[in-house]
C-alpha positions in Angstrom: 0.0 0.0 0.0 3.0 2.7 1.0 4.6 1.9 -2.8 1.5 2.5 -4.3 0.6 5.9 -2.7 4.3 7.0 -2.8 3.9 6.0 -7.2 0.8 7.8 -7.1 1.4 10.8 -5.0 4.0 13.3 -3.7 5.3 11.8 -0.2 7.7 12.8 2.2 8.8 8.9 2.6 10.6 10.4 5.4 7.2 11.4 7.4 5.1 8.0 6.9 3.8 6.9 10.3 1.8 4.3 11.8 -1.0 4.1 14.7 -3.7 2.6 15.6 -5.9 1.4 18.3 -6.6 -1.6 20.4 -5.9 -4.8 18.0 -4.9 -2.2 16.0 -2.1 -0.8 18.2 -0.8 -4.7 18.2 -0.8 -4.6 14.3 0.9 -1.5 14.8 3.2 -2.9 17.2 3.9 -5.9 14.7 5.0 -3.6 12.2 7.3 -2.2 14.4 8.6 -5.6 15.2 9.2 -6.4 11.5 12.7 -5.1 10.3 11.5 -4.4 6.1 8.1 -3.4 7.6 9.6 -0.9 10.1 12.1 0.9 7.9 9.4 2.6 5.7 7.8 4.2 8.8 9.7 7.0 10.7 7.9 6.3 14.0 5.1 4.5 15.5 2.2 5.2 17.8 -0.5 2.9 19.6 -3.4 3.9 21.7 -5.2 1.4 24.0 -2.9 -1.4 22.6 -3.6 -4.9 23.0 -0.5 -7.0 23.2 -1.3 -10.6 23.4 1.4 -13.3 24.0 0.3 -15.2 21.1 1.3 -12.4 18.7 3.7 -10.5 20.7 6.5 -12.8 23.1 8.5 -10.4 23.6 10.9 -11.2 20.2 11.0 -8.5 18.4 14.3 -7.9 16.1 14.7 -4.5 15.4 17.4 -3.5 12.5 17.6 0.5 14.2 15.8 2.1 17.1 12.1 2.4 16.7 10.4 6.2 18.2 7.4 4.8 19.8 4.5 6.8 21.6 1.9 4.9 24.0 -1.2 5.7 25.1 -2.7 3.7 27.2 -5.9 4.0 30.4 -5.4 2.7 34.1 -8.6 1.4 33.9 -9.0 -0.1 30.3 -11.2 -3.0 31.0 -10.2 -4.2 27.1 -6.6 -4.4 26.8 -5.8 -4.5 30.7 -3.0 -2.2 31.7 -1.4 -4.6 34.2 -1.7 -7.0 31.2 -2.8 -10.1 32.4 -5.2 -13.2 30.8 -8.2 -11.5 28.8 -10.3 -12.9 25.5 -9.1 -16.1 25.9 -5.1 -14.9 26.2 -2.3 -13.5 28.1 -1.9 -9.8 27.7 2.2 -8.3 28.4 1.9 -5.3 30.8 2.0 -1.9 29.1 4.9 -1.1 31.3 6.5 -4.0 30.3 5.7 -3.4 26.5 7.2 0.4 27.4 10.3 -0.7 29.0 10.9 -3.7 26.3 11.1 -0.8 23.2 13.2 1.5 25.7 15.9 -1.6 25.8 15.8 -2.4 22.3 16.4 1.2 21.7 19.6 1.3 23.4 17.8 3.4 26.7 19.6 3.7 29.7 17.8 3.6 32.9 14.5 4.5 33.9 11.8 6.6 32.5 11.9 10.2 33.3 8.5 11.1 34.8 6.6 13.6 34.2 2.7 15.0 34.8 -0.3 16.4 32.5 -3.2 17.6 35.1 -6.5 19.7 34.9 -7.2 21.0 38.2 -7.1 18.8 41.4 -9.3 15.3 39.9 -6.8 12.7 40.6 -9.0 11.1 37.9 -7.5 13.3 35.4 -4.1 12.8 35.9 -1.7 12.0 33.3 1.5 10.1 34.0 4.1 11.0 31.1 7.0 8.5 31.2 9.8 8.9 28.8 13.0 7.3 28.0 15.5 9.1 26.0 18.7 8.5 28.7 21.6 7.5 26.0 19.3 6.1 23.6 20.3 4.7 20.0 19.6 8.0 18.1 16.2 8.3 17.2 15.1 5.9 19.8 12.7 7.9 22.2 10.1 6.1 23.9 7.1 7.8 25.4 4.6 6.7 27.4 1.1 8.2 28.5 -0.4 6.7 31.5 -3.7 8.0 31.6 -5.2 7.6 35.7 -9.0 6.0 35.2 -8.4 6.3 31.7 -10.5 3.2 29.7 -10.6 1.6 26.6 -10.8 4.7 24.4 -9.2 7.2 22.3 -7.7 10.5 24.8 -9.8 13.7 23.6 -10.0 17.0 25.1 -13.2 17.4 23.6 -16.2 15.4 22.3 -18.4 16.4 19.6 -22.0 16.8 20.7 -23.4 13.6 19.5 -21.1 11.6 21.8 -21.5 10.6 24.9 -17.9 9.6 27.3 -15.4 11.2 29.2 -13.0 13.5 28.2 -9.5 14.2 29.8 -6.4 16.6 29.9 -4.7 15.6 26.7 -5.5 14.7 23.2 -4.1 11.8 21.6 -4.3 12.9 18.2 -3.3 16.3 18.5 0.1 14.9 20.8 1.0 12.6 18.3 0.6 15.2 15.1 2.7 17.2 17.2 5.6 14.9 18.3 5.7 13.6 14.6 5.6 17.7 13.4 8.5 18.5 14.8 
């Protein structure tokens, strides 16, 4: 599909990311995890990932550091957070899934942490963990661990016709930034 926009259109085959959510974020994740796959994207992103054992054992041969973003809820009843057996498999921790692509990228050390809040709502805390420490160049990871956050996409804002929560950051504008830039 990538060759046949980039023959069809004008691309910056610098720029092409990937995302995607819940299975999705695996696929994505599985992408990342494939060497030929990996080098057409510059950086990946998953939102609510599910990473099931079955799919994703941990092996993952990488041929250069992979920038990955992660956004995942505290209280995803989907893809558990603290990973664990769900749909008839056994889910890897997000944390563990963080810290795996900070090794593979060469990281040193543990994430820095930082906080997104609005107001005092310990429910709407945001947990920022990043790992850049000595990191293969290119090879940021950055996590967002969203407090009470479920199985959903993080929005600031919702249009009328939806019902749901809303939170202190947006996934899609975060991500359009850190791939801006």
């Amino acid at each position: 599909m990538i060759s046949s926009l980039q023959s069809t259109f004008c691309v910056d085959s610098s720029r092409i990311y990937a995302t995607g959510k819940s299975n999705g974020a695996g696929f994505v994740n599985l992408l990342a995890c494939t060497p030929w796959i990996a080098a057409k994207f510059a950086a990946f992103a998953t939102v609510s990932a599910a990473f099931y054992t079955t799919t994703f054992n941990g092996d993952c041969p990488t041929q250069r550091a992979i920038p990955m973003l992660d956004f995942h809820g505290t209280a995803d009843r989907i893809a558990l957070y603290n990973g664990g057996q769900e749909h008839g498999a056994l889910e890897v921790s997000v944390d563990n899934f963080r810290q795996g692509w900070a090794s593979r990228n060469g990281c040193q050390g543990k994430a820095t942490i930082s906080h997104l809040s609005k107001g005092t709502d310990p429910q709407q805390l945001v947990e920022i963990q990043t790992w850049n420490t000595s990191c293969t160049a290119g090879g940021i990871v950055i996590g967002y661990k969203i407090n009470g956050g479920q199985h959903a996409w993080p929005r600031t804002t919702l249009p009328v016709k939806c019902n749901g929560n809303v939170g202190t950051n947006d996934c899609t504008t975060t991500v359009f930034d850190a791939t801006s830039s």
